[in-house]
PDB file with one MODEL, atoms N, CA, C and O in Angstrom:
MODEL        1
ATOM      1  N   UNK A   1       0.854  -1.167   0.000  1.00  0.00           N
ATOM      2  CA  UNK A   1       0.000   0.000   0.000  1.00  0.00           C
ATOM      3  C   UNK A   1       0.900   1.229   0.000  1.00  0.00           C
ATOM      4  O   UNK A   1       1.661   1.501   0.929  1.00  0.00           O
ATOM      5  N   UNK A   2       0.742   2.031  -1.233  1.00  0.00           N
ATOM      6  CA  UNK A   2       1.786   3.231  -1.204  1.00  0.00           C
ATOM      7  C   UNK A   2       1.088   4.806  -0.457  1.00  0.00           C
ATOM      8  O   UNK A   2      -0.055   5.177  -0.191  1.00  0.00           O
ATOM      9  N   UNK A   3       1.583   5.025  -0.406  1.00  0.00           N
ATOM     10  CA  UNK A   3       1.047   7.107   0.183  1.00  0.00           C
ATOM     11  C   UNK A   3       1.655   7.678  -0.335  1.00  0.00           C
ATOM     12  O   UNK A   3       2.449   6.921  -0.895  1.00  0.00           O
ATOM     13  N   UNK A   4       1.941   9.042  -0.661  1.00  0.00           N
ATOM     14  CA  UNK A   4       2.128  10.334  -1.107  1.00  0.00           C
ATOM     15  C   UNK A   4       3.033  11.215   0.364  1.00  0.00           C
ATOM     16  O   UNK A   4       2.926  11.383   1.579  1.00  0.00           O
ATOM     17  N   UNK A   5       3.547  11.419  -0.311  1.00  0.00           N
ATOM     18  CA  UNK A   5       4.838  12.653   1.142  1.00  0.00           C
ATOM     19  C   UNK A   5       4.302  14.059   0.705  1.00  0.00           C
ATOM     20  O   UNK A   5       3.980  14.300  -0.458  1.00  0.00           O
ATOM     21  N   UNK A   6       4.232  14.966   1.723  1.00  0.00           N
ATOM     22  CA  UNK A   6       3.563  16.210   1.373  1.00  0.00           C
ATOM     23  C   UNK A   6       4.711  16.742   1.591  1.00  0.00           C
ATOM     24  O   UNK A   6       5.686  16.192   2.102  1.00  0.00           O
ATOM     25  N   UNK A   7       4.603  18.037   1.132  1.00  0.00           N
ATOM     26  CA  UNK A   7       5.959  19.294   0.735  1.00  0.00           C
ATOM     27  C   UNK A   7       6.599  19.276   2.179  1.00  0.00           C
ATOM     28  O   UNK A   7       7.740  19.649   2.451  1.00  0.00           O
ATOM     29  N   UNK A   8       5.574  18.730   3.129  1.00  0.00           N
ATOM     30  CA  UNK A   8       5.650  19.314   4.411  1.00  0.00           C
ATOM     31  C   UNK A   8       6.590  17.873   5.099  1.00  0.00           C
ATOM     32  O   UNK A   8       7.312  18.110   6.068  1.00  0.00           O
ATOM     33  N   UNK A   9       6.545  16.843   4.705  1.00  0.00           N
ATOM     34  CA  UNK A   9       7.473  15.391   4.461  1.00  0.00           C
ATOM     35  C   UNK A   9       6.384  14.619   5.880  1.00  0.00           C
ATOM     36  O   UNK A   9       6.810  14.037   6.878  1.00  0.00           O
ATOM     37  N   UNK A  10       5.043  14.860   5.533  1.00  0.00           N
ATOM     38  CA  UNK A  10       3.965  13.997   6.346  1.00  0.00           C
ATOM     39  C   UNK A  10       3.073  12.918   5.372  1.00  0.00           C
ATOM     40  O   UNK A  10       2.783  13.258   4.224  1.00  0.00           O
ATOM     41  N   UNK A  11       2.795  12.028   5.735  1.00  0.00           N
ATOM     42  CA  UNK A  11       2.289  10.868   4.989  1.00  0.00           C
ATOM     43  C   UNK A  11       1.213  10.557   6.383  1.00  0.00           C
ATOM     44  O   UNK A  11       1.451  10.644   7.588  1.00  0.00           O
ATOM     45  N   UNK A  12      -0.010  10.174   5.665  1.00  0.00           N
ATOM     46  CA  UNK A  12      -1.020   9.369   5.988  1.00  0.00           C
ATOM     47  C   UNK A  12      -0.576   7.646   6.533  1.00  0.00           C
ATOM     48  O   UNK A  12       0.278   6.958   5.973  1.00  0.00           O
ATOM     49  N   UNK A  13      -1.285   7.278   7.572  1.00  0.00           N
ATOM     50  CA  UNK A  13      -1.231   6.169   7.576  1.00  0.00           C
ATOM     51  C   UNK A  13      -2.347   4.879   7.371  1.00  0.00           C
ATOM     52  O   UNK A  13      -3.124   4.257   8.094  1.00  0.00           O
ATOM     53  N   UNK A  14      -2.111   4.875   6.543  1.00  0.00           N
ATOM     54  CA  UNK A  14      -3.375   4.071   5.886  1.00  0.00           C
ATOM     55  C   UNK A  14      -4.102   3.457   7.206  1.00  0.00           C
ATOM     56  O   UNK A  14      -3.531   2.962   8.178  1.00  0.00           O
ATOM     57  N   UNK A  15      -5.421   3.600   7.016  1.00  0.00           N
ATOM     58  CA  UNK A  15      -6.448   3.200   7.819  1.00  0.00           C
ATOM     59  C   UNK A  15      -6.071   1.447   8.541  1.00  0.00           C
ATOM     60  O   UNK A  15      -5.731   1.035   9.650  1.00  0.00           O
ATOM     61  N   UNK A  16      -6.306   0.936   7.461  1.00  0.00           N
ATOM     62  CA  UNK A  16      -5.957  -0.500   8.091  1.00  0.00           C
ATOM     63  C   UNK A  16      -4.955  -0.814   9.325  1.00  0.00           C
ATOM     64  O   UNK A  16      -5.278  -1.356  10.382  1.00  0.00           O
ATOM     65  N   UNK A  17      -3.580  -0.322   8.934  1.00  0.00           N
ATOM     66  CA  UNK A  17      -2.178  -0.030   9.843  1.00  0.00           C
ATOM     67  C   UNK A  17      -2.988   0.326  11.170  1.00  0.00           C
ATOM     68  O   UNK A  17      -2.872  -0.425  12.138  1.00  0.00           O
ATOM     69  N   UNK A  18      -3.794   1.440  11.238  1.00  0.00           N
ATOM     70  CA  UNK A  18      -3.698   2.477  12.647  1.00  0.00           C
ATOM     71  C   UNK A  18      -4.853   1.627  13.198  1.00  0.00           C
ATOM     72  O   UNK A  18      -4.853   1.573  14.428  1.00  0.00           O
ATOM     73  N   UNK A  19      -5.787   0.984  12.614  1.00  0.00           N
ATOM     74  CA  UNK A  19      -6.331  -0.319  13.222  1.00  0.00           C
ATOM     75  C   UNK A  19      -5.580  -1.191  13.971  1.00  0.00           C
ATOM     76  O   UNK A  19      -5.537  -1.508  15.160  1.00  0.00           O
ATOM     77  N   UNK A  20      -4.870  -1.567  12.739  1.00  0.00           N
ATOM     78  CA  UNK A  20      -4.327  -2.923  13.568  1.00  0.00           C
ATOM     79  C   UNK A  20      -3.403  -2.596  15.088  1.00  0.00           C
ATOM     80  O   UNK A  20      -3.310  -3.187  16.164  1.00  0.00           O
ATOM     81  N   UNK A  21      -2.966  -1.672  14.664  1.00  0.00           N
ATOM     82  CA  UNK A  21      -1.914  -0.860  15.614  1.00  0.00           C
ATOM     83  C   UNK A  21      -2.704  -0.188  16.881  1.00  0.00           C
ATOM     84  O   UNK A  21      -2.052   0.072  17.893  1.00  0.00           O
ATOM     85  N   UNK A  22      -3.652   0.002  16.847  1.00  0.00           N
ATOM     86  CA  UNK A  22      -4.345   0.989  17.994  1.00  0.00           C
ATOM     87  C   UNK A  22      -4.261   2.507  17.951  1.00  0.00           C
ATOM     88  O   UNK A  22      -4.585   3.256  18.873  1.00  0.00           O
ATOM     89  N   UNK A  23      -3.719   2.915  16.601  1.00  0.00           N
ATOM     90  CA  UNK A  23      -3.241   4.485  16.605  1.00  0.00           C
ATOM     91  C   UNK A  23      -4.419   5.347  16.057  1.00  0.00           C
ATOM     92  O   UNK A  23      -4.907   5.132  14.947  1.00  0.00           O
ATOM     93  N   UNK A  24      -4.757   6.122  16.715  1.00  0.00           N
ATOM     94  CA  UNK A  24      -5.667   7.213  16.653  1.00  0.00           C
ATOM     95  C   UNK A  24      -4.829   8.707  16.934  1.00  0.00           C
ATOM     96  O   UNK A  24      -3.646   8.896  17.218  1.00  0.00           O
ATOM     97  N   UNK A  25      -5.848   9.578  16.749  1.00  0.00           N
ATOM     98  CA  UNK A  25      -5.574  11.314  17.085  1.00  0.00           C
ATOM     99  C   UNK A  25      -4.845  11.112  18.401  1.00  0.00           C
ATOM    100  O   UNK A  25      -5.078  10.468  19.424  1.00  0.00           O
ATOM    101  N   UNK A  26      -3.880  11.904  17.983  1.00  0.00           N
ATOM    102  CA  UNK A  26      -3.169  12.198  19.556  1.00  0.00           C
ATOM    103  C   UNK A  26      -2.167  10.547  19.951  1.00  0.00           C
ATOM    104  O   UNK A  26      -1.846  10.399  21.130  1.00  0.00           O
ATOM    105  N   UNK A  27      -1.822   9.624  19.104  1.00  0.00           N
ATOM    106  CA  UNK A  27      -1.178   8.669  19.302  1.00  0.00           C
ATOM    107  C   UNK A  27       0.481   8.996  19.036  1.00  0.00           C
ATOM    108  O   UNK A  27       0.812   9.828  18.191  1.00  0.00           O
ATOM    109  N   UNK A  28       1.466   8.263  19.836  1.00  0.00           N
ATOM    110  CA  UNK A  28       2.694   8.487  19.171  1.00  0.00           C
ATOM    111  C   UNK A  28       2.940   7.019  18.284  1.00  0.00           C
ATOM    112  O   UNK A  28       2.432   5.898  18.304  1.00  0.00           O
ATOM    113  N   UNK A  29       3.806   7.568  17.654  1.00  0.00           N
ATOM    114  CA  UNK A  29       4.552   6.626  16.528  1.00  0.00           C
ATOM    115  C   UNK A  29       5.715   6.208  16.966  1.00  0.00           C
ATOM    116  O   UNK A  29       6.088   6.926  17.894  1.00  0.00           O
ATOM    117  N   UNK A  30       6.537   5.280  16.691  1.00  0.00           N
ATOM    118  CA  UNK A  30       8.079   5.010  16.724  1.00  0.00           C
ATOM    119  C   UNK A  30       8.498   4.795  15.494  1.00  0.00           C
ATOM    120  O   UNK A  30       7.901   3.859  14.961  1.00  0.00           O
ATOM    121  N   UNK A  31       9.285   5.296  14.850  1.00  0.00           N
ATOM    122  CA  UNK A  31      10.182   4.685  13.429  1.00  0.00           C
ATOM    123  C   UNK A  31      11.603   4.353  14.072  1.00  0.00           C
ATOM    124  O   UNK A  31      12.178   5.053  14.906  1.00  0.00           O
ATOM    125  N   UNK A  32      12.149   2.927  13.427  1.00  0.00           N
ATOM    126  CA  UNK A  32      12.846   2.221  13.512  1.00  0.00           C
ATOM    127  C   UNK A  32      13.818   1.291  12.698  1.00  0.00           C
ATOM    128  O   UNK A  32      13.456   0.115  12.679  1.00  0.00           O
ATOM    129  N   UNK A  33      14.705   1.512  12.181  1.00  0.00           N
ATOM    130  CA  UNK A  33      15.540   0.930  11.299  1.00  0.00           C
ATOM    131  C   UNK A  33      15.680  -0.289  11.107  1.00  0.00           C
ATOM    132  O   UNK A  33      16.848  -0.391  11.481  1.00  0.00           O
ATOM    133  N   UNK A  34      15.298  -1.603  10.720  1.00  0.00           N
ATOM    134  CA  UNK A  34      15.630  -2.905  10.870  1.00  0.00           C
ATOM    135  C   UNK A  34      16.932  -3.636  10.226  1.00  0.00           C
ATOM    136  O   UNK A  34      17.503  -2.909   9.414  1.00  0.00           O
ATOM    137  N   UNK A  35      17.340  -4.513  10.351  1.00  0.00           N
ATOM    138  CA  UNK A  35      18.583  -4.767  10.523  1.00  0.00           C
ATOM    139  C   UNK A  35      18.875  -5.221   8.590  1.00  0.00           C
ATOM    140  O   UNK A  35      19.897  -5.303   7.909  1.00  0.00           O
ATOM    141  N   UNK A  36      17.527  -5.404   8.317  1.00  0.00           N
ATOM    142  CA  UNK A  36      17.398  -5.561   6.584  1.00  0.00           C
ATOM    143  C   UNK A  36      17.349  -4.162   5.499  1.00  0.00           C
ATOM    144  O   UNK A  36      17.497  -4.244   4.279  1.00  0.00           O
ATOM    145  N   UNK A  37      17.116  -2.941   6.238  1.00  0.00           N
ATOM    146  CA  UNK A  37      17.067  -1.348   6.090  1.00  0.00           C
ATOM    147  C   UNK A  37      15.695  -1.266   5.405  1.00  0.00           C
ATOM    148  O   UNK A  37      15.667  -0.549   4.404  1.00  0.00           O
ATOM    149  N   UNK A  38      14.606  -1.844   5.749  1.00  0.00           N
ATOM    150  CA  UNK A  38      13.291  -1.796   5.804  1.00  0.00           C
ATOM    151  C   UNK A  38      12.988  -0.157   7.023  1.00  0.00           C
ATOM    152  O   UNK A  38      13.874   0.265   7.766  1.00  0.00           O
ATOM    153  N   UNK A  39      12.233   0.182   6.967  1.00  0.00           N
ATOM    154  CA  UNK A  39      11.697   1.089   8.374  1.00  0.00           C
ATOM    155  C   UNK A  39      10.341  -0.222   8.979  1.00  0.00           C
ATOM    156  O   UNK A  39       9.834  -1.144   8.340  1.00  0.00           O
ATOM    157  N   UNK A  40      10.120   0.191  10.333  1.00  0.00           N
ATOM    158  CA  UNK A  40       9.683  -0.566  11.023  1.00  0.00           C
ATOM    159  C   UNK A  40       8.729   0.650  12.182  1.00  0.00           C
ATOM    160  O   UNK A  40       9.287   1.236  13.109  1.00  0.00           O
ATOM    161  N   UNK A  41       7.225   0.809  11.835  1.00  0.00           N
ATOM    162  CA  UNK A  41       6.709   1.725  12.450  1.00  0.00           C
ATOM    163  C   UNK A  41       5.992   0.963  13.690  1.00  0.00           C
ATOM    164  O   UNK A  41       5.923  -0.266  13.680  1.00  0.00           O
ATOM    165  N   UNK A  42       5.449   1.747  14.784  1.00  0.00           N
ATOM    166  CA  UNK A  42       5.305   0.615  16.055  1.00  0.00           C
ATOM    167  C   UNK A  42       4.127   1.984  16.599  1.00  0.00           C
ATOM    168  O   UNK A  42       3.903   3.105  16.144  1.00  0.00           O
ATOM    169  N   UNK A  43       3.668   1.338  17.576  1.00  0.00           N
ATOM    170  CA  UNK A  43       2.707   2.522  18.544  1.00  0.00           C
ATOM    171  C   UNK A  43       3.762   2.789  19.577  1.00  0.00           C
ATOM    172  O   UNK A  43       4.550   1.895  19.883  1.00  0.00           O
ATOM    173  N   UNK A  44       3.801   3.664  19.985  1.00  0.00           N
ATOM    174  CA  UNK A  44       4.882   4.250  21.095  1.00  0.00           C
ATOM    175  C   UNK A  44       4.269   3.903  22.439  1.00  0.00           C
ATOM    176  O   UNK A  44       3.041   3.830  22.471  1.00  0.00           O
ATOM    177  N   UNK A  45       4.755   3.744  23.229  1.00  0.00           N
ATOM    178  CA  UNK A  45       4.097   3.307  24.427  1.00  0.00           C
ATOM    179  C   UNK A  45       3.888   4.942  25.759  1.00  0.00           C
ATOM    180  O   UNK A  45       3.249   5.146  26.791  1.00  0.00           O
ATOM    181  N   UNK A  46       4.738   5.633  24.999  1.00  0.00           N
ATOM    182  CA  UNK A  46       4.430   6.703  25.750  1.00  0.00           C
ATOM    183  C   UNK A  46       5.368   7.408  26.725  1.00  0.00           C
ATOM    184  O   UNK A  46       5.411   8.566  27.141  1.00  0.00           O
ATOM    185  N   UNK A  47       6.178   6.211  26.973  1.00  0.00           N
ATOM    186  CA  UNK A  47       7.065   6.348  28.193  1.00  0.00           C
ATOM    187  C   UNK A  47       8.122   6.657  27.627  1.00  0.00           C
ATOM    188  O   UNK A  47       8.397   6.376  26.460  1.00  0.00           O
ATOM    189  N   UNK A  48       9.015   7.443  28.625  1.00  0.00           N
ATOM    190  CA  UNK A  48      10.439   7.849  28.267  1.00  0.00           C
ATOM    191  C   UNK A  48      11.272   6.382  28.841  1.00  0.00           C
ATOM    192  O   UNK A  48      11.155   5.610  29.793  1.00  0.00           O
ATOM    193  N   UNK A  49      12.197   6.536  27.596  1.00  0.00           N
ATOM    194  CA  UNK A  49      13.522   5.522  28.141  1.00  0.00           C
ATOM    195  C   UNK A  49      14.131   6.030  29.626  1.00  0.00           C
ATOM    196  O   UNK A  49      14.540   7.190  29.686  1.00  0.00           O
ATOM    197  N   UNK A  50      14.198   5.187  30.814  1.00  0.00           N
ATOM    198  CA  UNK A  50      15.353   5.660  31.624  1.00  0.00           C
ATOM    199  C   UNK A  50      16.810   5.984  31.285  1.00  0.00           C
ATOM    200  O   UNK A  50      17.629   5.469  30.524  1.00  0.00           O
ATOM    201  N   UNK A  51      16.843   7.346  32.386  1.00  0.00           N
ATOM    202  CA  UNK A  51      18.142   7.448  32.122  1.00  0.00           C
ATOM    203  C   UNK A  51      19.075   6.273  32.415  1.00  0.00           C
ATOM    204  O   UNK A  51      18.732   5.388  33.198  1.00  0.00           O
ATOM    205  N   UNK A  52      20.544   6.261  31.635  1.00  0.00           N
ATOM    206  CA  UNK A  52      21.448   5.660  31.832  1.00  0.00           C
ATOM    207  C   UNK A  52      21.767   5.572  33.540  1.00  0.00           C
ATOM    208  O   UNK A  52      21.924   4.627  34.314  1.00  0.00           O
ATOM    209  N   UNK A  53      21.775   7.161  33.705  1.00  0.00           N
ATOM    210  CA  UNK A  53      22.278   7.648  34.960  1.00  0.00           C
ATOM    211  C   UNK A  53      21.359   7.278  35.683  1.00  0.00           C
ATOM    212  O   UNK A  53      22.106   7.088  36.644  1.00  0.00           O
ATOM    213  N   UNK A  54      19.713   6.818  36.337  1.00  0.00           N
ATOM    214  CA  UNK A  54      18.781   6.952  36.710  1.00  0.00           C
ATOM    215  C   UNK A  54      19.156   5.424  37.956  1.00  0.00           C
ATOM    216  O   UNK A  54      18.970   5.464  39.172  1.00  0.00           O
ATOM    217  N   UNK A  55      19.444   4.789  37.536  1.00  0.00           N
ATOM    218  CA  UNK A  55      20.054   3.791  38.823  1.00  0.00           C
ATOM    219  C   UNK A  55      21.196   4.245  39.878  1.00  0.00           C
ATOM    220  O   UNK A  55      21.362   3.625  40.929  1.00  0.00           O
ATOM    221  N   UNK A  56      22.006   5.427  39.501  1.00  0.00           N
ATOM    222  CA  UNK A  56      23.365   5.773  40.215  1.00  0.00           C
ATOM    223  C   UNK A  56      22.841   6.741  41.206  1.00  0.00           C
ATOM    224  O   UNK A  56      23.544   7.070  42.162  1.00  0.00           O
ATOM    225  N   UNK A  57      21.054   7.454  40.951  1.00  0.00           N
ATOM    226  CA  UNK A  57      21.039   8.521  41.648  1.00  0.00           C
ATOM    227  C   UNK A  57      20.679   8.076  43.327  1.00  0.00           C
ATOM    228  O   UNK A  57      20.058   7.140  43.831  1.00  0.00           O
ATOM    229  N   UNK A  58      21.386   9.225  43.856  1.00  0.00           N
ATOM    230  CA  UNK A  58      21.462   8.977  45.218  1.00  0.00           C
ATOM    231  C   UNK A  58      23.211   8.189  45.945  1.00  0.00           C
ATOM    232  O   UNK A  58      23.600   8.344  47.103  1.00  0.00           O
ATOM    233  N   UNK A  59      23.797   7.554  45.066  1.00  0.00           N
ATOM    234  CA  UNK A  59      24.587   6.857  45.500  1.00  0.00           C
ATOM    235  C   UNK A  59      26.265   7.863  45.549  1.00  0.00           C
ATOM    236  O   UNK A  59      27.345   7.486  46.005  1.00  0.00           O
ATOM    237  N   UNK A  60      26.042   8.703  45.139  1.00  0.00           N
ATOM    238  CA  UNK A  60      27.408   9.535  45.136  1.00  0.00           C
ATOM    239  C   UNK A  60      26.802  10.380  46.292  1.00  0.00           C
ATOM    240  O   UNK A  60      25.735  10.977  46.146  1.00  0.00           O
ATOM    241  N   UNK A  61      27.696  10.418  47.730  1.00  0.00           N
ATOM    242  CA  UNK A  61      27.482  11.029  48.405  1.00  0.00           C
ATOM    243  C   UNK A  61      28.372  12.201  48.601  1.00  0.00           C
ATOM    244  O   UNK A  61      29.160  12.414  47.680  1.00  0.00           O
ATOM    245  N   UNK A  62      28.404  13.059  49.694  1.00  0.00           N
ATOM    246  CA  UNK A  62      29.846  14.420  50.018  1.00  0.00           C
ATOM    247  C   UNK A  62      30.698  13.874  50.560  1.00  0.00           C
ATOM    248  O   UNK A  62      30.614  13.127  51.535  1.00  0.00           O
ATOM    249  N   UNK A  63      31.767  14.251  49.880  1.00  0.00           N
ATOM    250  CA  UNK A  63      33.193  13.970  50.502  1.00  0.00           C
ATOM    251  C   UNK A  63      33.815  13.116  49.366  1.00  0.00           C
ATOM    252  O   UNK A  63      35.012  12.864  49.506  1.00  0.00           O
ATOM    253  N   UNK A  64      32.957  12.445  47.841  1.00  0.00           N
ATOM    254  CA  UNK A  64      33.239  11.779  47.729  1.00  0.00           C
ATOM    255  C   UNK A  64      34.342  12.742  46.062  1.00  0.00           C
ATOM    256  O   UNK A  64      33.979  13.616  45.275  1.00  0.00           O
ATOM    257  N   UNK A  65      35.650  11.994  46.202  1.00  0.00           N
ATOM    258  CA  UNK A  65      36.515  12.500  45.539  1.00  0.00           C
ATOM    259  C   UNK A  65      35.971  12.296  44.038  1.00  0.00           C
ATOM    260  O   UNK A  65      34.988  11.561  43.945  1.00  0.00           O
ATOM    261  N   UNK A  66      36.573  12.949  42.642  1.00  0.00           N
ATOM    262  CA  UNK A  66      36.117  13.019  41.639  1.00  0.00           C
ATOM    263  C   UNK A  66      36.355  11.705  41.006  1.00  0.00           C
ATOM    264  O   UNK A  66      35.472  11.273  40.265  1.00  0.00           O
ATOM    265  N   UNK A  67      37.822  10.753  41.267  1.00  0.00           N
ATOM    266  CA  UNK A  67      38.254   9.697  40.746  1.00  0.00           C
ATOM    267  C   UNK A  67      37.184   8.564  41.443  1.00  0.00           C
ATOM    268  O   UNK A  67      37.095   7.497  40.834  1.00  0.00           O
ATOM    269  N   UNK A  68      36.465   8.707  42.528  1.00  0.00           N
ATOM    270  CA  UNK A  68      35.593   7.970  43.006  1.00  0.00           C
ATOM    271  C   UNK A  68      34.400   8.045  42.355  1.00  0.00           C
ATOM    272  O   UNK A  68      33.869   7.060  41.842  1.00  0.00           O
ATOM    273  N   UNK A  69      33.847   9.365  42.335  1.00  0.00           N
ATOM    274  CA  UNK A  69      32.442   9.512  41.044  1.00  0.00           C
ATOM    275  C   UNK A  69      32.914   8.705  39.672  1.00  0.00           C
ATOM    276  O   UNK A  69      32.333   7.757  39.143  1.00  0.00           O
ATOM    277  N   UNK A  70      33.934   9.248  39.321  1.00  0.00           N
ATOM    278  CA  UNK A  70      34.277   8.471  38.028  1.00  0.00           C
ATOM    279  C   UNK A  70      33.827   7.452  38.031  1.00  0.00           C
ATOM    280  O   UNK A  70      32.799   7.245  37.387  1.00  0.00           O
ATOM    281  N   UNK A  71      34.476   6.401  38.800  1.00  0.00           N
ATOM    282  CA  UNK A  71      34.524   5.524  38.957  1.00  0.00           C
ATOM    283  C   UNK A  71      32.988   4.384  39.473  1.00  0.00           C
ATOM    284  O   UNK A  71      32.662   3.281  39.035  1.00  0.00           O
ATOM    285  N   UNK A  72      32.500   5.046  40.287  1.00  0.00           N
ATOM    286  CA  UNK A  72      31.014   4.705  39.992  1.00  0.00           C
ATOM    287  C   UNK A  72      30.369   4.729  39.032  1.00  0.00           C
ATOM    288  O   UNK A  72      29.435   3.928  38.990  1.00  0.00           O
ATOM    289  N   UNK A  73      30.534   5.412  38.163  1.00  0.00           N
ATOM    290  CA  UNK A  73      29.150   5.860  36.514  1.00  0.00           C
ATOM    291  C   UNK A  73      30.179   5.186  35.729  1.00  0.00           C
ATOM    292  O   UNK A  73      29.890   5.134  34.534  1.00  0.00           O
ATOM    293  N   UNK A  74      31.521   4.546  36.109  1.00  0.00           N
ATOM    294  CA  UNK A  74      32.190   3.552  34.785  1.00  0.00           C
ATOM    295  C   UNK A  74      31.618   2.054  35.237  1.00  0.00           C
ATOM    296  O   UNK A  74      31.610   1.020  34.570  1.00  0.00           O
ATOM    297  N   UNK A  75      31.154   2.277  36.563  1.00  0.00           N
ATOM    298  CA  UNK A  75      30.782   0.869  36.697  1.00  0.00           C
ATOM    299  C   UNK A  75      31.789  -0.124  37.398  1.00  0.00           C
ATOM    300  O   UNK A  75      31.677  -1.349  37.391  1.00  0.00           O
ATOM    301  N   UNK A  76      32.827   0.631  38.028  1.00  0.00           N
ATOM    302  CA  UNK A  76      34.389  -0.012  38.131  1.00  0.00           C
ATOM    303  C   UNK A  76      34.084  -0.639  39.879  1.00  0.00           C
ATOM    304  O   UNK A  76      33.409   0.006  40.682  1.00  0.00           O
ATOM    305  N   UNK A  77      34.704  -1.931  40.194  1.00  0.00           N
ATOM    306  CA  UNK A  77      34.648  -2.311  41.678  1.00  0.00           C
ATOM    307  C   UNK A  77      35.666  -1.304  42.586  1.00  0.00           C
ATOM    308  O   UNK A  77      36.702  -0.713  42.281  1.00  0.00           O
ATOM    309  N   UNK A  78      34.921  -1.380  43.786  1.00  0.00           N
ATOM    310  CA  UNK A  78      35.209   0.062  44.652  1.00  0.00           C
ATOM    311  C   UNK A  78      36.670  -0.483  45.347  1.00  0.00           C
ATOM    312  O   UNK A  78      37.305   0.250  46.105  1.00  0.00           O
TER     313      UNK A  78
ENDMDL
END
């Protein structure tokens, strides 16, 4: 099933797709590269990825030297 790109680089998503998918007004999308260089569109779930950093918070306390922070966010044994 083909679509048309507007000047504006927006395309319709054919009715059937946003069925099967659950996507309505106000839905997010994901585009995604597959490992064959197909695109791969998905319903977004909404949620933000955690941060990388989001497990470390709290654990660097005062006093603690800079080679020691380092060394926590590399992941390195204390």
């Amino acid at each position: 099933m083909a679509t048309r790109v507007t000047s504006k680089g927006q395309v319709t998503i054919p009715k059937p797709f946003r069925d099967q998918l659950g996507i309505g007004p106000g839905s997010q999308v994901a585009f995604r590269l597959a490992d064959d260089g197909s695109v791969v569109i998905e319903k977004a779930d909404g949620s933000k990825q955690p941060s990388r950093f989001a497990g470390l918070r709290g654990s660097a306390g005062p006093g603690m030297s800079t080679d020691e922070i380092m060394a926590l966010l590399r992941g390195e044994p204390e």
